[in-house]
C-alpha positions, 0 to 999 in steps of 0.5 A: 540483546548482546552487543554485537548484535546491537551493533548490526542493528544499528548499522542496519538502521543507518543504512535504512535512512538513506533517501531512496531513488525509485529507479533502483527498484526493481519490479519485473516491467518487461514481461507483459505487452503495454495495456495502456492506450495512447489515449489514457496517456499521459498518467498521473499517479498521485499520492506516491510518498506511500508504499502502493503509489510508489511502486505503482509510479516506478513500474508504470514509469519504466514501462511507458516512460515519460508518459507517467508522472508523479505527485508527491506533497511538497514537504517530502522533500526526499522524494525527487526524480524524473517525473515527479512533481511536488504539489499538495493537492488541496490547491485545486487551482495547481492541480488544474495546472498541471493536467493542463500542462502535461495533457494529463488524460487518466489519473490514478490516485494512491493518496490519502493519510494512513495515521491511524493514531493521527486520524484519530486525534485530527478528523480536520486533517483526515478529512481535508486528506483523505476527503477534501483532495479526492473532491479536488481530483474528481472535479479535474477528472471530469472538467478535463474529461480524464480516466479516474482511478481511485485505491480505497482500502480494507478499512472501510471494513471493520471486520465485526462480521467476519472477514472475506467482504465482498464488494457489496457488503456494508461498511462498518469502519472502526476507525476515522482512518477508514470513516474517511475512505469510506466517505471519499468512495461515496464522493467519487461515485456520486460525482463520477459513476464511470471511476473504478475503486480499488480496495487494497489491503496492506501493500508489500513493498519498498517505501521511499524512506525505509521506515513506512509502511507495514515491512519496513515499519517493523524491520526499522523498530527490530533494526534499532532494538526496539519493541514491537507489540502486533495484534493476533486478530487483526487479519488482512490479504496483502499483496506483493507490489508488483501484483497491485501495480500490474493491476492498476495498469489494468484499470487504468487501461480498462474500463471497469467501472465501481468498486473492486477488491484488489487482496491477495489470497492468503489471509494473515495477522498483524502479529503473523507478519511481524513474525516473518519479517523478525524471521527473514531479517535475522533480527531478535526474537524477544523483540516481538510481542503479541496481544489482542486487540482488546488489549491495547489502548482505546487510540486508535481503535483496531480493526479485526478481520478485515480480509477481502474476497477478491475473486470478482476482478480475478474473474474480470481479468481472466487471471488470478492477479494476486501472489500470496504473501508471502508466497512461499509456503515454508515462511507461513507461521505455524505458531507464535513461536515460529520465529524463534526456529532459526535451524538452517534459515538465520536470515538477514534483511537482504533477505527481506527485499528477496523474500518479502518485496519481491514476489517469487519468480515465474508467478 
């Protein structure tokens, strides 16, 4: 990498590392009528340290305003703001207080521990996370008689047959990652049948400290020179934000009950989204590298195609709820050298909260 472009990158990087205000995001909030009945009011979103719940929390705030409240655990010190409660929410006792303080009537829960590699080498800590806090939510849920609103994820799948699951199909996960969602699902709909799942994929989006989730995790290693090495067969359907957080103002609303797949309708690789990213951001080619599963290390394992059909809650819904990411059709790789083509498209990473945060306008 020659110097000057080291140089950009790195003031990339530093301005990457400035702590993020929720309200600076920028979600379209005004263009639906209000769904959420007084009675569901007020929500607690749970869980908003990670890309779903965040966005989730900041769109819902705008739109019903200090009705919505969000948790976050204590030591994301970072993430402050109005309505948000720094709580961790194994302390069962704590989070009866705050239903009870503020009247809480639904919870939406986003939460959960998406280490892969720490899952994998902690089972104690992915199941007091992604298990043990779901078990604390359910029980206030039903001893405050509240909406409950679970997001589950795609890796309850393990993509060994095949991608395009539907609801019904039989989990199979690879990871403890996914192992534990899947357990926590179980919970839920043993305890509380009325609750409604979401499977989500990969969340399109901001994250609080610009270096989490799928975007912001591979533009930070590209901003800062560093390698990043994506699979070609592991394959999901992402979502813009702004689709998911539409959604989930739907379930909260609603009354659908069990579990629903909430995936965008485009499938794409690991590798794939990599290559957008390295693309829209102006960032180095020869920073990406591609392998297959089969390639990397045995932690953690890897799932493949775990692409979901969702066409049940579109049905529900009357509407096709999900953009596809990327949704515009000239930044769909064609090849793995795709992201070499810079002719007339140099990118930069503003580019990337336009293009790739924000879904294209009039969908």
């Amino acid at each position: 990498m020659n110097r000057e472009l080291q140089l950009r990158n790195e003031s990339r990087l530093a301005r990457s590392r400035t702590p993020l205000d929720y309200r600076t995001l920028t979600m379209v909030t005004d263009r639906l009528p209000l769904r959420i009945p007084d009675s569901r009011l007020p929500l607690l979103v749970t869980g908003i340290s990670g890309v779903a719940g965040l966005n989730t929390f900041a769109f819902l705030r705008r739109r019903y305003g200090n009705r919505v409240f969000g948790q976050r655990p204590v030591v994301t010190s970072k993430l402050n703001g109005p309505g948000i409660i720094a709580s961790d929410l194994e302390d069962a006792n704590e989070l009866r207080s705050i239903v009870r303080e503020h009247g809480i009537r639904s919870i939406l829960n986003t939460g959960g521990s998406c280490n892969l590699k720490g899952c994998e080498l902690d089972h104690e800590m992915a199941r007091r996370v992604n298990v043990s806090t779901v078990r604390t939510l359910v029980d206030a849920s039903l001893e405050f008689d509240t909406r409950f609103v679970h997001l589950s994820i795609d890796l309850v799948f393990g993509g060994i047959q095949g991608g395009d699951q539907r609801e019904m199909d039989a989990m199979d996960p690879v990871t403890m990652y996914g192992k534990t969602m899947a357990e926590a699902e179980a919970v839920i709909l043993a305890a509380r049948p009325d609750a409604c799942i979401g499977r989500i994929s990969l969340p399109m989006g901001v994250s609080f400290n610009s270096h989490a989730g799928a975007i912001d995790w591979i533009g930070s290693r590209f901003a800062a020179g560093r390698l990043a090495t994506l699979y070609y067969d592991e394959l999901r359907t992402p979502t813009y934000v702004e689709c998911l957080a539409e959604v989930c103002e739907d379930l909260v609303a609603g009354e659908l009950a069990g579990i629903w797949h909430l995936g965008g309708p485009r499938a794409v690789s690991l590798n794939e989204i990599a290559q957008i990213v390295n693309r829209v951001g102006g960032y180095d080619p020869d920073l990406l590298r591609g392998c297959y599963r089969i390639e990397a290390g045995p932690i953690p394992p890897r799932a493949g195609n775990v692409t979901m059909d969702s066409s049940a809650i579109a049905g529900v819904l009357g509407r096709q709820p999900f953009c596809p990411w990327p949704g515009h059709e000239e930044l769909v790789p064609d090849g793995r050298d795709w992201h070499y083509d810079r002719a007339g498209f140099p990118g930069n990473p503003e580019l990337i909260r336009k293009l790739l945060y924000s879904r294209p306008v009039g969908f």
